[in-house]
N, C-alpha and C positions, 0 to 999 in steps of 0.2 A: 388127670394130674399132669402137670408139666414141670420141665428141669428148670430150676431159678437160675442156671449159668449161661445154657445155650435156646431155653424155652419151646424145646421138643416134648413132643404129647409121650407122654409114658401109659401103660398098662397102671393098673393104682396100687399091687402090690410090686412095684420095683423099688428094686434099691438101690442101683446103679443108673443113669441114665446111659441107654444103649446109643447115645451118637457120643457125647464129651466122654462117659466115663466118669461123671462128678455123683457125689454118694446121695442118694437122695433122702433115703430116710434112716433111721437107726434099727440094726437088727437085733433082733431077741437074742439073748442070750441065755445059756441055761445056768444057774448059779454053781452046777457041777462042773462046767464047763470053765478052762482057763481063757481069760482075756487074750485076744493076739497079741505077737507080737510083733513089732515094728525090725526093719533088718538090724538096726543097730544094738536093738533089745535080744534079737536071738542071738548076734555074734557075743554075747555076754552072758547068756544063759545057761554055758555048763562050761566047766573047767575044759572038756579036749576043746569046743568052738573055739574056747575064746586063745587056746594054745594057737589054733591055727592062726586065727584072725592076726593075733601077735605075729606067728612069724610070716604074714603077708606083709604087714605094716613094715617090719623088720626091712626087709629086703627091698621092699618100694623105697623106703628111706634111703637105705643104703645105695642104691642105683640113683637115685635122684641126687642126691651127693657125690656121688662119682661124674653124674653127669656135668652139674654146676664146677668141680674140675676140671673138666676137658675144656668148658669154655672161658673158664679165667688162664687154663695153661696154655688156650691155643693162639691167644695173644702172646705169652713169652716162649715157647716153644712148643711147636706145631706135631713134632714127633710122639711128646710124650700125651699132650691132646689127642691123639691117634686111641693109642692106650686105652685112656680116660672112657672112650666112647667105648670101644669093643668090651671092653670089660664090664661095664654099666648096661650092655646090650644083654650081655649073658645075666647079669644080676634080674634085670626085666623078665627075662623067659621063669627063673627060679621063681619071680614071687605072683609069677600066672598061675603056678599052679595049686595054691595056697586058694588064689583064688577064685579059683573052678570050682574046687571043690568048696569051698564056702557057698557060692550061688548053687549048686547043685543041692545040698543040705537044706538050704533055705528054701529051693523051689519044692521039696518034698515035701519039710514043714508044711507049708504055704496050702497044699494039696492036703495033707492029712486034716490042717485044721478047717478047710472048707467040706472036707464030707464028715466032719464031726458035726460039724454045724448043720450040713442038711439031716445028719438021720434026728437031731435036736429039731431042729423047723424045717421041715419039708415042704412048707410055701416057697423058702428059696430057690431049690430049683424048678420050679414051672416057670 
């Protein structure tokens, strides 16, 4: 078998191709078993994610506007542009940590549903 993207020989039960990474065939699934999700699907999948996800967005926002501030104020004055920046700097740090922990959650996910999946097909991992 080979990958129809980069045309590297595969083993014949791959799913992955191990140079590109591109998916090569379709994995069983078990009908017990829930579909994955995609990152935008799990920040929306239970009321606290999606709290957080909100207030990462929140504060990205809000920094990102402060920033576009500094740079319209730093043409009429340069002092209050000064401002603009530092304070939009600290808004930055607040909504990193909104979203650590969102990628942290997700990489858990991510791991739980790949060994749900192998004790379901245990061809996946060989």
């Amino acid at each position: 078998m080979f990958c129809s993207k980069c045309g590297a020989q595969l083993p014949e039960q791959s799913i992955f191709c191990s140079r590109c990474g591109v998916q090569i065939g379709v994995v069983a699934v078990s009908p017990s078993m829930p579909p994955f999700l995609s990152r935008k699907q799990f920040y929306t999948s239970s009321p606290q994610i999606q709290e957080i996800y909100e207030k990462q967005r929140r504060w990205t926002l809000f920094a990102t506007v402060l920033i576009a501030g500094g740079i319209v104020t730093l043409t009429i004055f340069p002092p209050i542009s000064a401002f603009f920046y530092i304070f939009s700097s600290v808004l930055w740090f607040k909504a990193i940590g909104p979203s650590k922990e969102l990628t942290k959650m997700y990489k858990e996910y991510v791991m739980q549903y790949q060994q749900q999946q192998a004790l379901v097909n245990p061809e996946i991992m060989k």
